[in-house]
Biopython code that builds the backbone (N, CA, C, O; Angstrom):
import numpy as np
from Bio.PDB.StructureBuilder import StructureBuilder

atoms = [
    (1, "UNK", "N", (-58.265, 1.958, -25.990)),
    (1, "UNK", "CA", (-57.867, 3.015, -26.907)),
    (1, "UNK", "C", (-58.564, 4.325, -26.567)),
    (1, "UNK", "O", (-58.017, 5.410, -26.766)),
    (2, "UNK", "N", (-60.150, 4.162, -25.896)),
    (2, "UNK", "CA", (-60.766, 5.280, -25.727)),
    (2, "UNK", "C", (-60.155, 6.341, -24.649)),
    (2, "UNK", "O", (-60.180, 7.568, -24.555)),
    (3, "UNK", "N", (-59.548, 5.191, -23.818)),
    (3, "UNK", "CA", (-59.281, 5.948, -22.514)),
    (3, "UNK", "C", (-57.599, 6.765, -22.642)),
    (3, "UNK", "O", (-57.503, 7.958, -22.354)),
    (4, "UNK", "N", (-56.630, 6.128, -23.002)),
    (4, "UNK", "CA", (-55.777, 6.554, -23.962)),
    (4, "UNK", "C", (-55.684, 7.781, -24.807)),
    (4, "UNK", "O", (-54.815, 8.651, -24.766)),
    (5, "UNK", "N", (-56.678, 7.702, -25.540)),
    (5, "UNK", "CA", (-57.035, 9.466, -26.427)),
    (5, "UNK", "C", (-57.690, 10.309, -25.089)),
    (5, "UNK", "O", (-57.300, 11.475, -25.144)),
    (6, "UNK", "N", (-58.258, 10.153, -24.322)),
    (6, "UNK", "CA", (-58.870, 10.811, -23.083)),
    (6, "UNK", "C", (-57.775, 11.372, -22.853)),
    (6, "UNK", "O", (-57.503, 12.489, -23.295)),
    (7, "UNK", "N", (-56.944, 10.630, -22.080)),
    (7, "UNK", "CA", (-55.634, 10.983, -21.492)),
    (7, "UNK", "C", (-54.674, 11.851, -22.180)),
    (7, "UNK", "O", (-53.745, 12.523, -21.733)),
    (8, "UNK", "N", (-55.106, 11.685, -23.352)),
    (8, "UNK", "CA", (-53.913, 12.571, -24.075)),
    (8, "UNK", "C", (-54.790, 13.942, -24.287)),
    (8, "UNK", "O", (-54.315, 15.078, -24.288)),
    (9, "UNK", "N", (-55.758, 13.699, -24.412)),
    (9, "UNK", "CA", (-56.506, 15.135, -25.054)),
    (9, "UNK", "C", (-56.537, 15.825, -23.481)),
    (9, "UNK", "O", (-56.225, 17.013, -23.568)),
    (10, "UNK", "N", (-56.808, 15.439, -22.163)),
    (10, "UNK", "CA", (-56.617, 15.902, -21.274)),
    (10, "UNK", "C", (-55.483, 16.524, -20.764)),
    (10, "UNK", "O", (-55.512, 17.684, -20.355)),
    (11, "UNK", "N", (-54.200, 15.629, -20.761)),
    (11, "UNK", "CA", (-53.055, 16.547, -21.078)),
    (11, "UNK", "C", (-52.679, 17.796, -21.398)),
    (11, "UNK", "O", (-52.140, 18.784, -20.899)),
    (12, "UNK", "N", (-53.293, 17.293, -22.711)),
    (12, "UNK", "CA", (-53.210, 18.660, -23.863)),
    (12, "UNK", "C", (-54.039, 20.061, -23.535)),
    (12, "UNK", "O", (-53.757, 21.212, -23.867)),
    (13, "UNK", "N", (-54.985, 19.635, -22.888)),
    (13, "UNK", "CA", (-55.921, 20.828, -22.369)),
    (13, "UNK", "C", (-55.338, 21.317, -21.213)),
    (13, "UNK", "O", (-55.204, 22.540, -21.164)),
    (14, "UNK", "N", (-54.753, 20.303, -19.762)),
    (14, "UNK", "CA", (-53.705, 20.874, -19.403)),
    (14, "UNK", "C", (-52.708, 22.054, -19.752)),
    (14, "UNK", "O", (-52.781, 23.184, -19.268)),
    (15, "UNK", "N", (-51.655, 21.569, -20.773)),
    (15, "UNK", "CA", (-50.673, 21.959, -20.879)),
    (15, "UNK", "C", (-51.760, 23.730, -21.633)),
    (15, "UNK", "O", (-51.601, 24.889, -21.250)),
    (16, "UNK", "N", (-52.476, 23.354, -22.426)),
    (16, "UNK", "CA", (-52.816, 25.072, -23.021)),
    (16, "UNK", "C", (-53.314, 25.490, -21.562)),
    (16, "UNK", "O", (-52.627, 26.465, -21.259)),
    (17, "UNK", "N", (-53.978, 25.269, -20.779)),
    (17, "UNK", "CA", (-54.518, 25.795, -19.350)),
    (17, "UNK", "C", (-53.059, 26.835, -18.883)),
    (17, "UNK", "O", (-53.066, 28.049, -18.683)),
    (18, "UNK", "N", (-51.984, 25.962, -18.812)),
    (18, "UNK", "CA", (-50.877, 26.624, -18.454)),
    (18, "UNK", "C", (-50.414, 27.531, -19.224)),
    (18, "UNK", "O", (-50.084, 28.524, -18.575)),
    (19, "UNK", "N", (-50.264, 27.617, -20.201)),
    (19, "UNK", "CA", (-50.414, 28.839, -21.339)),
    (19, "UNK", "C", (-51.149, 29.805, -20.994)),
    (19, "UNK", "O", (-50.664, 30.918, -20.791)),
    (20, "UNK", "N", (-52.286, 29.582, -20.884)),
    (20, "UNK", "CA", (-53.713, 30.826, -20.794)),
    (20, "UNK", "C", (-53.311, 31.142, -19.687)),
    (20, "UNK", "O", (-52.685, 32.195, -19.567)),
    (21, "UNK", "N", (-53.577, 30.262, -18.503)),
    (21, "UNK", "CA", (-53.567, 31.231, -17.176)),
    (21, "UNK", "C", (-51.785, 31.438, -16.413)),
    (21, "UNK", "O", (-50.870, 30.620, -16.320)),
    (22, "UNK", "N", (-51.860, 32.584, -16.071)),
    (22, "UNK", "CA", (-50.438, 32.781, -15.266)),
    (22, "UNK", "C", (-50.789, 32.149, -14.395)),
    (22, "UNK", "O", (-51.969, 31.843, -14.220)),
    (23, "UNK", "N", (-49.360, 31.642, -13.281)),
    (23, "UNK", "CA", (-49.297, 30.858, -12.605)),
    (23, "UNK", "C", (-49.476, 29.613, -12.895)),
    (23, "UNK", "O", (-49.911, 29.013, -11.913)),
    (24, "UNK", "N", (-49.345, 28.993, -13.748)),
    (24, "UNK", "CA", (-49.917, 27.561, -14.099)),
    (24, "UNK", "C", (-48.874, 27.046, -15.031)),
    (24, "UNK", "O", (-48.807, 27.309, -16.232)),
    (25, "UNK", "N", (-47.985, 26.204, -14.278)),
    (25, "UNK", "CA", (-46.787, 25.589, -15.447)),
    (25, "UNK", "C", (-46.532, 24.441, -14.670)),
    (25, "UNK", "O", (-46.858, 24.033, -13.555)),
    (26, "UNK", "N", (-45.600, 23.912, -15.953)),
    (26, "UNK", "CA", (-44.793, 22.450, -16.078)),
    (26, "UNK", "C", (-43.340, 22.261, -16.161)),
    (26, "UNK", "O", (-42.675, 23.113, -16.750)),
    (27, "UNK", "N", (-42.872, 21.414, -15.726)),
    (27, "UNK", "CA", (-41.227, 21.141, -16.389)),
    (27, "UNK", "C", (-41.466, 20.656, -17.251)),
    (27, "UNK", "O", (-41.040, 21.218, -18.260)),
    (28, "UNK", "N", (-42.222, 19.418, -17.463)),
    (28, "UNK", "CA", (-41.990, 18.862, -19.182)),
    (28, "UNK", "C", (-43.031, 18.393, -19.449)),
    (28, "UNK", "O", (-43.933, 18.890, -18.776)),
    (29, "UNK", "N", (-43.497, 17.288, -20.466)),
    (29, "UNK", "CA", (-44.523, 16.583, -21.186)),
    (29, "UNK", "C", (-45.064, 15.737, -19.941)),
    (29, "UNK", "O", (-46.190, 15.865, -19.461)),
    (30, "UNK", "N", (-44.071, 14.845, -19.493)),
    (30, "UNK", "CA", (-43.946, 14.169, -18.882)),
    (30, "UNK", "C", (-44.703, 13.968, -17.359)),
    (30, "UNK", "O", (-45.358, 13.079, -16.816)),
    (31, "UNK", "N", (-44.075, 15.719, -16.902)),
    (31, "UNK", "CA", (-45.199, 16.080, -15.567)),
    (31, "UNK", "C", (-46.946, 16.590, -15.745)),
    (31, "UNK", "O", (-47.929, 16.672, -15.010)),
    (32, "UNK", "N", (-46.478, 16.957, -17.751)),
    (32, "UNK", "CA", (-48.085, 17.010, -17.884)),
    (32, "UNK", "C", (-48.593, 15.878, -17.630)),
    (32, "UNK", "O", (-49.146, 15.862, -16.530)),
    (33, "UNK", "N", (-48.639, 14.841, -18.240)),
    (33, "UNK", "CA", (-48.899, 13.322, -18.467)),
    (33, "UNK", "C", (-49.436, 12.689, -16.995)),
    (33, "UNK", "O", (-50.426, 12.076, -16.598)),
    (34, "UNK", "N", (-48.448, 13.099, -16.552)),
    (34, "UNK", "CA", (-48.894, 12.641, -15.226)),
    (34, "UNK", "C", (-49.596, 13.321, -14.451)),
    (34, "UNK", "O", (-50.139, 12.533, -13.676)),
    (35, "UNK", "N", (-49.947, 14.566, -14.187)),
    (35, "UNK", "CA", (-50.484, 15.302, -13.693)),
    (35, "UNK", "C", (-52.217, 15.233, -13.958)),
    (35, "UNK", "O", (-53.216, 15.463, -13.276)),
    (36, "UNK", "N", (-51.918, 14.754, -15.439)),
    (36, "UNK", "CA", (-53.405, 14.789, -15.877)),
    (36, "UNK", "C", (-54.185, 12.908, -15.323)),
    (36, "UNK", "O", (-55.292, 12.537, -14.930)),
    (37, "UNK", "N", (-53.322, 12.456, -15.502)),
    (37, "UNK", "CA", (-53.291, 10.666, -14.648)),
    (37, "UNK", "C", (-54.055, 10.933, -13.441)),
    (37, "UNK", "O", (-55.136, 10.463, -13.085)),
    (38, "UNK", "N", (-52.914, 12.190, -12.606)),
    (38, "UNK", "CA", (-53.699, 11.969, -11.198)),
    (38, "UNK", "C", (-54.713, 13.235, -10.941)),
    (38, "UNK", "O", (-55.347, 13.265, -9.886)),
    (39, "UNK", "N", (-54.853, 14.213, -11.852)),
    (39, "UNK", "CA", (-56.282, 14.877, -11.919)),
    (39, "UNK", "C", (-57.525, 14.129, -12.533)),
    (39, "UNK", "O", (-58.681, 14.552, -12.548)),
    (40, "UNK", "N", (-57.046, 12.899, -13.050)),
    (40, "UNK", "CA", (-58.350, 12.155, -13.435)),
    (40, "UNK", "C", (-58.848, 11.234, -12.234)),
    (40, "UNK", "O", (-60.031, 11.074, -11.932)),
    (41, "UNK", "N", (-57.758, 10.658, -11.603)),
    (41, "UNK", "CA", (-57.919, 9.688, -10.653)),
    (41, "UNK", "C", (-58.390, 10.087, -9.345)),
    (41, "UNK", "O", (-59.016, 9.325, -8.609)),
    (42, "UNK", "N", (-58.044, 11.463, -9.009)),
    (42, "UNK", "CA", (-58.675, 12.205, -7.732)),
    (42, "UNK", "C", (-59.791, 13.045, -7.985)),
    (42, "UNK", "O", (-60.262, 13.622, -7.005)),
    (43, "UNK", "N", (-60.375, 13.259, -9.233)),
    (43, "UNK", "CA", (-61.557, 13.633, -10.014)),
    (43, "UNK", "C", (-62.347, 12.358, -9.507)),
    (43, "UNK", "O", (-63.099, 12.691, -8.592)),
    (44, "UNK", "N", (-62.400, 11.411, -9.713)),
    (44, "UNK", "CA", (-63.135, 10.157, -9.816)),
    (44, "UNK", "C", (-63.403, 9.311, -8.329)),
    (44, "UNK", "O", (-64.450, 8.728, -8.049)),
    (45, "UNK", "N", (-62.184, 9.403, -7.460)),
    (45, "UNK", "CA", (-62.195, 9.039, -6.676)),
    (45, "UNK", "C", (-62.432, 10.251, -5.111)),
    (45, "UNK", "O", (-63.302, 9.950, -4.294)),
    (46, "UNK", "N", (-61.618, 11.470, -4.904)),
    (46, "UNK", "CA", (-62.149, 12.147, -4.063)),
    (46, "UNK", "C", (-62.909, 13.252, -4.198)),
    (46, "UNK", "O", (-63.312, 13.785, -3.164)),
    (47, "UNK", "N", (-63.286, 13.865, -5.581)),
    (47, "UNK", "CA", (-63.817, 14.685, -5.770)),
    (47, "UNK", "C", (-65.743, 14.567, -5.306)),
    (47, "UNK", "O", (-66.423, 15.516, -4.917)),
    (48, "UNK", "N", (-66.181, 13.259, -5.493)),
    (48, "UNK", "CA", (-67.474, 12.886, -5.096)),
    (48, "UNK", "C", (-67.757, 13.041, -3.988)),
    (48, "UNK", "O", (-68.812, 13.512, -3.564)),
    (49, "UNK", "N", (-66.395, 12.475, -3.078)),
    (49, "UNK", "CA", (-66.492, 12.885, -1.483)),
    (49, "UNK", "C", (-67.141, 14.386, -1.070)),
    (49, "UNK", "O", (-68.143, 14.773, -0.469)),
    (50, "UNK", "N", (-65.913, 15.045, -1.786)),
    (50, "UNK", "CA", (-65.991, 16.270, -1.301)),
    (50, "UNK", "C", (-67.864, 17.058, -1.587)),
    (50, "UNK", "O", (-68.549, 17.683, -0.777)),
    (51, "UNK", "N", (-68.164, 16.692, -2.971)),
    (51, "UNK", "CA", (-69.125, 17.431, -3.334)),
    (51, "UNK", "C", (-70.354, 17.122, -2.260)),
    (51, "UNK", "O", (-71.119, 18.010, -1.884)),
    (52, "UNK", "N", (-70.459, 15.387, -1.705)),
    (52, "UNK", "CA", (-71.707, 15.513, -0.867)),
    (52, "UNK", "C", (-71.190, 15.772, 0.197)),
    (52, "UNK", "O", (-72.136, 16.188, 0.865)),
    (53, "UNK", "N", (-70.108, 15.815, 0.951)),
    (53, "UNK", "CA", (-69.648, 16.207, 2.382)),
    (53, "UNK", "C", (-70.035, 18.172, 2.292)),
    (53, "UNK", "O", (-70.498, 18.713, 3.296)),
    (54, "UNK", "N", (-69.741, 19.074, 0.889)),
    (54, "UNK", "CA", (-70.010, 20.114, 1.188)),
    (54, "UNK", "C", (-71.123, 20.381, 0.282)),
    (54, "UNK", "O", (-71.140, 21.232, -0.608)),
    (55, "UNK", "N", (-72.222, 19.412, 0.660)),
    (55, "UNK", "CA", (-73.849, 19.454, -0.234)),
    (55, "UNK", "C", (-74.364, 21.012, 0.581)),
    (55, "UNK", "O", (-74.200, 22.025, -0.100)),
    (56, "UNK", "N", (-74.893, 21.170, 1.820)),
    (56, "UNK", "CA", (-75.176, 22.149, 2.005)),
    (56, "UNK", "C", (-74.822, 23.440, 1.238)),
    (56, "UNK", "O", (-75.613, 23.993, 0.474)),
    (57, "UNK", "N", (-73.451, 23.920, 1.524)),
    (57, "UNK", "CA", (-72.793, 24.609, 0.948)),
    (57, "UNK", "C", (-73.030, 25.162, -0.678)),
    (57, "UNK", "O", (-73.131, 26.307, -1.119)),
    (58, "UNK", "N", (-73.071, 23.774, -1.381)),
    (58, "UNK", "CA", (-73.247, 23.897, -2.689)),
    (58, "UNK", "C", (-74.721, 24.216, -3.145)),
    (58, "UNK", "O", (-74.927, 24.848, -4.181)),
    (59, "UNK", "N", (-75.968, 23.657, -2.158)),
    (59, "UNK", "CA", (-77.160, 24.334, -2.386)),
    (59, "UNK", "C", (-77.357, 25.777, -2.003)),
    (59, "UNK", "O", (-78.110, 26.607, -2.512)),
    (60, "UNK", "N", (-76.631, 25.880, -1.130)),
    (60, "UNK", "CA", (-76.511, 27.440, -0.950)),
    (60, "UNK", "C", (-76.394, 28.812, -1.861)),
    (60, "UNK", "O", (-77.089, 29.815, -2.024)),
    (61, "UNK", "N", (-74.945, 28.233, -2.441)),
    (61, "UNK", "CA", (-74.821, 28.377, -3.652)),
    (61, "UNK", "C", (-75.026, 28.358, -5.044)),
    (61, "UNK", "O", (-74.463, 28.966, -5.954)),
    (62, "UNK", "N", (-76.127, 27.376, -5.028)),
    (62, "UNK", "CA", (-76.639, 27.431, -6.402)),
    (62, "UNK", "C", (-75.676, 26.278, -7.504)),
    (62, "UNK", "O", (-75.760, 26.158, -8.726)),
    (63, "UNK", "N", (-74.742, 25.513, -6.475)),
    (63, "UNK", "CA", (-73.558, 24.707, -7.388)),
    (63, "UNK", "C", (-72.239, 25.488, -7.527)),
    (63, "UNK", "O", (-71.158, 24.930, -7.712)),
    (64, "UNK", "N", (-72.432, 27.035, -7.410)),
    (64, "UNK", "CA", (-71.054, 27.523, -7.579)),
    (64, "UNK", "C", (-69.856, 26.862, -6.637)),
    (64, "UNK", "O", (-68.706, 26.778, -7.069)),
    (65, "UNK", "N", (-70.161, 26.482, -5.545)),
    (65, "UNK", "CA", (-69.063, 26.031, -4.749)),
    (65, "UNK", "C", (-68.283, 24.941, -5.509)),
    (65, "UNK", "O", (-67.118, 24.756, -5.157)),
    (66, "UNK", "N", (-68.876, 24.074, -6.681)),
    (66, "UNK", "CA", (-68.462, 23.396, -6.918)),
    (66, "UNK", "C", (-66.750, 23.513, -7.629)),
    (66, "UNK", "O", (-65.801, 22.737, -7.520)),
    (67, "UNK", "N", (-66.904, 24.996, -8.461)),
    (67, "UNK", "CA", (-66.053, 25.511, -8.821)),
    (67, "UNK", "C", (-64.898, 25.733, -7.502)),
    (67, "UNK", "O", (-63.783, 25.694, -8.022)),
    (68, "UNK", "N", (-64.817, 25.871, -6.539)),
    (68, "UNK", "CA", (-63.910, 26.071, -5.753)),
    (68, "UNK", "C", (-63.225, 24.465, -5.295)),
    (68, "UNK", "O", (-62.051, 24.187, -5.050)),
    (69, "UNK", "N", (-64.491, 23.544, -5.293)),
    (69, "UNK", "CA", (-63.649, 21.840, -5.023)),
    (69, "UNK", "C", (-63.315, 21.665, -6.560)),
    (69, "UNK", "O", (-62.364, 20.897, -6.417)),
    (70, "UNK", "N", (-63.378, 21.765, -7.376)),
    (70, "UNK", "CA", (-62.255, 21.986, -8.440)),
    (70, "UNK", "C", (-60.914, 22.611, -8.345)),
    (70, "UNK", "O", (-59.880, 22.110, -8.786)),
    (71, "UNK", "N", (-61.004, 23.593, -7.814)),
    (71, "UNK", "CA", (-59.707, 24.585, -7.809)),
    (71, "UNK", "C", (-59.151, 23.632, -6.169)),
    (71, "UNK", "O", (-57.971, 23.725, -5.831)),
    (72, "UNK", "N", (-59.891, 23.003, -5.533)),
    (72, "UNK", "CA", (-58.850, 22.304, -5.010)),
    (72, "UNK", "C", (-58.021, 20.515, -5.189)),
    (72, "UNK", "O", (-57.177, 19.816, -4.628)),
    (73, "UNK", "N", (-58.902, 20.484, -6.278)),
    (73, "UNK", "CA", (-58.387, 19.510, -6.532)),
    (73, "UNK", "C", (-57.182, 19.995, -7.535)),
    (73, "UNK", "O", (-56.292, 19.189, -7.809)),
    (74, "UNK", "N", (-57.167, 21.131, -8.001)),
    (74, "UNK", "CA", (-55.800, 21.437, -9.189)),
    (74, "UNK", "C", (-54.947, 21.599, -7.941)),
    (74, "UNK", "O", (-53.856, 21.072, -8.159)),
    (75, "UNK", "N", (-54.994, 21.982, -7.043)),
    (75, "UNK", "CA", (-54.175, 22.128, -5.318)),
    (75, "UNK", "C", (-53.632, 20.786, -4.892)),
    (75, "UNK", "O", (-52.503, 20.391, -4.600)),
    (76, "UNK", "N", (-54.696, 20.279, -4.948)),
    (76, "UNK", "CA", (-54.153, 18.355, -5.020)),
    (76, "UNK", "C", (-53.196, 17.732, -5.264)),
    (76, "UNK", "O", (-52.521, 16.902, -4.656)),
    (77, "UNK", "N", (-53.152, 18.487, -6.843)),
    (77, "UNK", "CA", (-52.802, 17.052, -8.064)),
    (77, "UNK", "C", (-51.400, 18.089, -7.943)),
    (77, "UNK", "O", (-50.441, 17.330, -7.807)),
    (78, "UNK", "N", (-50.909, 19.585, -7.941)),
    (78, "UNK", "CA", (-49.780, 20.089, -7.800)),
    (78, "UNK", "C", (-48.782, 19.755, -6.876)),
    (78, "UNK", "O", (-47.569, 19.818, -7.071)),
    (79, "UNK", "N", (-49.600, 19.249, -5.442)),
    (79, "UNK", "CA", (-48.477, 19.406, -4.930)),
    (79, "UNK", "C", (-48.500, 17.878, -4.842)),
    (79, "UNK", "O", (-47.948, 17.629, -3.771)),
    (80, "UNK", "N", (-48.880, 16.661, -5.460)),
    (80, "UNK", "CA", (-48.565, 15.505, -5.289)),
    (80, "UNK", "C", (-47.628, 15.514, -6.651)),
    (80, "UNK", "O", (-46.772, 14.634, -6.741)),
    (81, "UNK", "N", (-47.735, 16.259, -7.466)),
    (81, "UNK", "CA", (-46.875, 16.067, -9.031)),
    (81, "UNK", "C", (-45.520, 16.795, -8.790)),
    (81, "UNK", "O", (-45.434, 17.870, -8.197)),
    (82, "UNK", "N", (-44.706, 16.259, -9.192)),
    (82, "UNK", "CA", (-43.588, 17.199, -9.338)),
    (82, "UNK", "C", (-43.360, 17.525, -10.620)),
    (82, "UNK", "O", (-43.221, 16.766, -11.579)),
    (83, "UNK", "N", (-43.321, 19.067, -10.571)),
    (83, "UNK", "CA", (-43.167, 19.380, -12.462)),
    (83, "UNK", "C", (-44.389, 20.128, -12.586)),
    (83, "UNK", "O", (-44.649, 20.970, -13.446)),
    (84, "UNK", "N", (-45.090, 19.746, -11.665)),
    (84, "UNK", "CA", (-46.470, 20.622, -12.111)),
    (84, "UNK", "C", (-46.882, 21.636, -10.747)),
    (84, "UNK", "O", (-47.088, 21.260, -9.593)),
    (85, "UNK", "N", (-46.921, 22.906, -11.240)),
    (85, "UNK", "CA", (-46.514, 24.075, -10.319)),
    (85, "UNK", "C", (-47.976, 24.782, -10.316)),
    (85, "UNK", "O", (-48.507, 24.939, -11.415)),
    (86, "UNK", "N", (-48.633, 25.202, -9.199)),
    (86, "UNK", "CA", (-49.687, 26.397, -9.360)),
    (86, "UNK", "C", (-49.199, 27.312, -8.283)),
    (86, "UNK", "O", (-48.801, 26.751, -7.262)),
    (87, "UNK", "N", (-49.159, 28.552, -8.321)),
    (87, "UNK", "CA", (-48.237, 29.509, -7.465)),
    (87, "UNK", "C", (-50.127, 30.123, -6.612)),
    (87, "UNK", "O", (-49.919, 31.114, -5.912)),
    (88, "UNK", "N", (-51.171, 29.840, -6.608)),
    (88, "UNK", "CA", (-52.118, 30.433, -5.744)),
    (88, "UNK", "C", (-53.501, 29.832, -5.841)),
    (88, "UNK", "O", (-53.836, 29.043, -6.725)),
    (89, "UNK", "N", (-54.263, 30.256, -4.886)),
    (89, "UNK", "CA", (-55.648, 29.617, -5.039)),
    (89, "UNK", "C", (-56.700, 30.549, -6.468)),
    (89, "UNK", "O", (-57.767, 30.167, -6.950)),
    (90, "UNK", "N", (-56.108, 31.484, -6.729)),
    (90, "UNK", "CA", (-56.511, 31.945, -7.915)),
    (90, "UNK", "C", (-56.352, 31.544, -8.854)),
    (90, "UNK", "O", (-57.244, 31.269, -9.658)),
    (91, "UNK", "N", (-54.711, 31.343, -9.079)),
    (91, "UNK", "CA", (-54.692, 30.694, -10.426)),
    (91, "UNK", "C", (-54.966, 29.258, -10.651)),
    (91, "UNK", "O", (-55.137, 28.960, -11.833)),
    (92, "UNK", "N", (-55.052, 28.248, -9.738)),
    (92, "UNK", "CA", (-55.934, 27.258, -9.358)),
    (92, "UNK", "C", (-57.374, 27.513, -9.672)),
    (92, "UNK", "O", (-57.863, 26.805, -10.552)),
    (93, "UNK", "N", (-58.215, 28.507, -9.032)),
    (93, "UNK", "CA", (-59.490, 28.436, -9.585)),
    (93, "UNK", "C", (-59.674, 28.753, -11.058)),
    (93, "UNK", "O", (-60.484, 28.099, -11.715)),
    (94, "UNK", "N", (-58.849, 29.878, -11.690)),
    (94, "UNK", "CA", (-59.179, 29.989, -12.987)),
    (94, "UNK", "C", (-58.479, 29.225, -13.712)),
    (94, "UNK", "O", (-58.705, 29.396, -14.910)),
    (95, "UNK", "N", (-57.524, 28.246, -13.421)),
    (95, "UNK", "CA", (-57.242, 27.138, -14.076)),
    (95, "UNK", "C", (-58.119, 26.021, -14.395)),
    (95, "UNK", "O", (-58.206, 25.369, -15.435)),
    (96, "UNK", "N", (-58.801, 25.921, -13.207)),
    (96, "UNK", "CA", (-59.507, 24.644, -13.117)),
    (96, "UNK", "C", (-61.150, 25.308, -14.197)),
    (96, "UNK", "O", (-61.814, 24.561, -14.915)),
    (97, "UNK", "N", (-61.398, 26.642, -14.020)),
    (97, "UNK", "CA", (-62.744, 26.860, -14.762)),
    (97, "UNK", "C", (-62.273, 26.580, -16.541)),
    (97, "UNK", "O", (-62.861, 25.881, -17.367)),
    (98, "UNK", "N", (-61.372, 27.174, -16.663)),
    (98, "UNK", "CA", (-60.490, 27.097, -18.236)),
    (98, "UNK", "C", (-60.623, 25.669, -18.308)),
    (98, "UNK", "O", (-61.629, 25.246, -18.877)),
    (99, "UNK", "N", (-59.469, 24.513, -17.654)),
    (99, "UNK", "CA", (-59.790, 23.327, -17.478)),
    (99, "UNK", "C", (-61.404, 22.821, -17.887)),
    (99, "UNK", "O", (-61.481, 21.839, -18.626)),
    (100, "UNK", "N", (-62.029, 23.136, -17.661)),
    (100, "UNK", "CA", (-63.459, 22.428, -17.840)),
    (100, "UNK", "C", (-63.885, 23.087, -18.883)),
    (100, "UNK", "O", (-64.507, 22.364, -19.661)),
    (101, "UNK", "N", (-63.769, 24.443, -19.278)),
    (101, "UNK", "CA", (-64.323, 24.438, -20.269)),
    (101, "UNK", "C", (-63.930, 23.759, -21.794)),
    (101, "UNK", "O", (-64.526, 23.607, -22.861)),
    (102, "UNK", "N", (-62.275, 23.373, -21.141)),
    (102, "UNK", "CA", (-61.640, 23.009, -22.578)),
    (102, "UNK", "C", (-62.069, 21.432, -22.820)),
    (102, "UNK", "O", (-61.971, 20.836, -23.893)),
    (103, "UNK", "N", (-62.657, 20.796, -21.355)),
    (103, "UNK", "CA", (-62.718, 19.650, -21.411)),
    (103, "UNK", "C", (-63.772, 19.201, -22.109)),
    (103, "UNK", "O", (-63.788, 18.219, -22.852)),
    (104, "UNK", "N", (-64.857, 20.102, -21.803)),
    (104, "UNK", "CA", (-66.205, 20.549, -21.528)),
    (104, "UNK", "C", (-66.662, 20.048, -23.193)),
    (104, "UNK", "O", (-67.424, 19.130, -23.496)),
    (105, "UNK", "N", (-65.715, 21.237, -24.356)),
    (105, "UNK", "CA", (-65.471, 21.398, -25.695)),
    (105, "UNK", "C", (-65.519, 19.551, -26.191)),
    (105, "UNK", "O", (-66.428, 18.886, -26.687)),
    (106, "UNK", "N", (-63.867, 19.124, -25.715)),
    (106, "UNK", "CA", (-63.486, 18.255, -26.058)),
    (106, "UNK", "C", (-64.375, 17.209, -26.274)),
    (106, "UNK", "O", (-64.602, 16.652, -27.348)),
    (107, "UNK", "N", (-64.899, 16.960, -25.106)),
    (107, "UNK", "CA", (-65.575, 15.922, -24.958)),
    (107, "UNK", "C", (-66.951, 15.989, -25.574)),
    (107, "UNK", "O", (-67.393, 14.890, -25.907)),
    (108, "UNK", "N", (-67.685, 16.974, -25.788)),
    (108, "UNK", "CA", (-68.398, 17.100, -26.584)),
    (108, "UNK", "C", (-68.077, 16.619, -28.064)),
    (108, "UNK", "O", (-68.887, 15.860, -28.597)),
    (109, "UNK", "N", (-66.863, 17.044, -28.805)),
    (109, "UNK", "CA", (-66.294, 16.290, -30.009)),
    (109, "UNK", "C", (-66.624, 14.798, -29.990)),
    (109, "UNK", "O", (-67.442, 14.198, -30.687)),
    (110, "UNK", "N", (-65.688, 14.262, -28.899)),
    (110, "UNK", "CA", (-65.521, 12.826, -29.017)),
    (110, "UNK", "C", (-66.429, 12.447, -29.027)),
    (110, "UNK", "O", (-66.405, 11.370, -29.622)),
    (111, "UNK", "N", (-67.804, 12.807, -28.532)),
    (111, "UNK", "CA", (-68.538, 12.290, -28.383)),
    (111, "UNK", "C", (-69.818, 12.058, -29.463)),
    (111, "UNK", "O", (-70.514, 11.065, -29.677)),
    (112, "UNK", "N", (-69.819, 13.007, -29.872)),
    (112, "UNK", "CA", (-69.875, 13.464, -31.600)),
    (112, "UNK", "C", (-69.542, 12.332, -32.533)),
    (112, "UNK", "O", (-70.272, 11.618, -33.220)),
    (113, "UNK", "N", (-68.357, 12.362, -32.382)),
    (113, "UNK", "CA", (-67.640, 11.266, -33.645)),
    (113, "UNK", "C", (-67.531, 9.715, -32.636)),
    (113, "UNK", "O", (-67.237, 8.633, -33.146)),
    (114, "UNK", "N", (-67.753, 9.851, -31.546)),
    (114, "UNK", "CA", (-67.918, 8.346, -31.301)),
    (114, "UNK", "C", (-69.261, 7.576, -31.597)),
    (114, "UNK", "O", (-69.367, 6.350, -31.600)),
    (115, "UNK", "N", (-70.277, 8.486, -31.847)),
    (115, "UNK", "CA", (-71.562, 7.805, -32.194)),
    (115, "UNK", "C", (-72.074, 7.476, -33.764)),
    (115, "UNK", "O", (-73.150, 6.909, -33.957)),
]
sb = StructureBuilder()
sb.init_structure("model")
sb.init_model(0)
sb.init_chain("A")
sb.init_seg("    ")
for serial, (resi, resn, name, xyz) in enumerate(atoms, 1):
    if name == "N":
        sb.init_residue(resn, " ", resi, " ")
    sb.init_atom(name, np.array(xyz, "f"), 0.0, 1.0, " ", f" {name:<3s}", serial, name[0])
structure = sb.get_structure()
């Protein structure tokens, strides 16, 4: 059930992401739904890759780089989704920072009322 409300509240932060930022849309519920499926699943599974393969980089930075392997994973999950559109690496990055912060929120709630 936990993972279920995840999925949906992720969605949902999705779909307002596409609202807030230009460039950032959907055909339907449906490509949200899924979109957010496989931004969780390539979050979990290649996103770890990426962060220690570009460790240098990210100490360099101070962690900011991390924000950019975000904005490519919204690059990812678009062009493996159909229905789910990002027209640039901009609106990808400020999708993906919006993205986290809404997640950021969320999950702070749940986490709140799950204890």
């Amino acid at each position: 059930m936990y993972l279920l409300l995840r999925w949906i509240i992720n969605t949902l932060a999705l779909i307002l992401v596409s609202y807030i930022i230009p460039g950032i849309s959907f055909e339907n519920f449906y490509s949200a739904l899924i979109a957010a499926l496989v931004l969780g699943l390539i979050n979990a599974v290649i996103r770890p890759i990426l962060i220690v393969l570009t460790l240098p980089v990210n100490i360099l930075t101070l962690g900011l780089f991390t924000l950019v392997i975000n904005a490519v994973m919204f690059l990812i999950v678009s062009s493996i989704v159909k229905g789910f559109d990002i027209t640039g690496f901009g609106a990808a990055f400020w999708g993906a920072v919006v993205y986290w912060l809404i997640t950021l929120f969320t999950n702070m709630i749940i986490e709140d009322n799950n204890q």
